[in-house]
N, C-alpha and C positions, 0 to 999 in steps of 0.2 A: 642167590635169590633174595635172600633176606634186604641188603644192601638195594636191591630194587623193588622194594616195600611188597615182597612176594611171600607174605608170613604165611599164609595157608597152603601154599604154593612148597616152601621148604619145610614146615612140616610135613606135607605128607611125604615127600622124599625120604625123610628120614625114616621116619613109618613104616616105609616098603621096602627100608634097610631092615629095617629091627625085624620087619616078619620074617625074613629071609635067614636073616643072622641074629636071633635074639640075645648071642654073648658078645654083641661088639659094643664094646663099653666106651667109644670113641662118640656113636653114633647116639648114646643115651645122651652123655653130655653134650653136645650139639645140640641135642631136642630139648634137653631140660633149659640150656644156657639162654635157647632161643625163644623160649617161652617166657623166661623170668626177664628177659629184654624186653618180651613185648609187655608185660605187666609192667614193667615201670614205665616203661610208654603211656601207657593208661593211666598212668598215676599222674605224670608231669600234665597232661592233654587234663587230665581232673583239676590239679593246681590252676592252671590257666584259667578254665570254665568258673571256679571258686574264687580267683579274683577281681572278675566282674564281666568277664566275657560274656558268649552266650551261654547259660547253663542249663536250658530246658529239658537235657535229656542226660545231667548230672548222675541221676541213679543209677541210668543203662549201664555207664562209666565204670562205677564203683561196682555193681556186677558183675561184671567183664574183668575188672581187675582182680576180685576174688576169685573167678574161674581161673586166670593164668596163677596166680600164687598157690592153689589147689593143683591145676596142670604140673607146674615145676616141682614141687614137693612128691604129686604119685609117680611122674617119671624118674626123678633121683630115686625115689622109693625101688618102683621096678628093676631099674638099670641095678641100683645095690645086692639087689636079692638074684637076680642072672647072674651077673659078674662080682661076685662078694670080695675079689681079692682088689679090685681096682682102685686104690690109695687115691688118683685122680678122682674118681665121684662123690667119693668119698669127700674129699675135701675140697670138690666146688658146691657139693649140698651143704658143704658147713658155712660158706661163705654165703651161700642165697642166704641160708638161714640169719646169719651176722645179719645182712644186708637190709632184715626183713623185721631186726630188734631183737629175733628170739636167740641170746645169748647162749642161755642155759642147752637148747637144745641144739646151736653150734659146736659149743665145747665138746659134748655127747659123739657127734659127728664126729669133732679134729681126733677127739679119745681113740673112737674106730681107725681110723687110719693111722694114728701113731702106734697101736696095737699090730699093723699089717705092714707097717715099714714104720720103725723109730728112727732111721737117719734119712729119708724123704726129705728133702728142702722144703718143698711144700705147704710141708705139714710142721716141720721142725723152728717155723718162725718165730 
């Protein structure tokens, strides 16, 4: 769905997974991964608007983006606190986090997961 620009469309799929099944830690990161695609979406579609395209509705933009970097951060949040043992969300929330500048609280993140499997490839980079 996502690949046929069906973003609200595969969240909620995912959504009506998670009610169903709130420990499948497959289906967090899917939502969280899909959400933090679509904010840097927003981010690049903002770069464009900021280099001299149309920009009228700039702010909407920058709103929109903080709401998905807010989305991806409480869904990795969630998904971690259902499925606390998942080394995986673990360490794709550390990477948003990387992705997003904030260092310190990546590390924090890869800490957790190296804490729940210390020879994880993953994690062990």
């Amino acid at each position: 769905l996502e690949k046929r620009g069906m973003w609200r469309e595969a969240s909620q799929l995912l959504e009506s997974i998670l009610e169903l099944e709130p420990k499948d830690a497959h289906s967090y990161l899917a939502l969280a991964r899909l959400e933090s695609r679509r904010e840097r979406g927003s981010r690049v579609g903002r770069r464009r608007k900021t280099a001299g395209e149309d920009s009228d509705d700039n702010d909407d933009d920058g709103d929109h983006s903080k709401n998905h970097k807010k989305n991806a951060r409480e869904i990795f949040r969630t998904g971690t606190s259902h499925c606390p043992t998942s080394v995986h969300l673990w360490h794709a929330w550390a990477m948003h986090e990387q992705s997003l500048g904030s260092i310190p609280k990546a590390r924090h993140l890869l800490d957790k997961a190296l804490e729940l499997d210390p020879w994880n490839g993953y994690v062990c980079h």
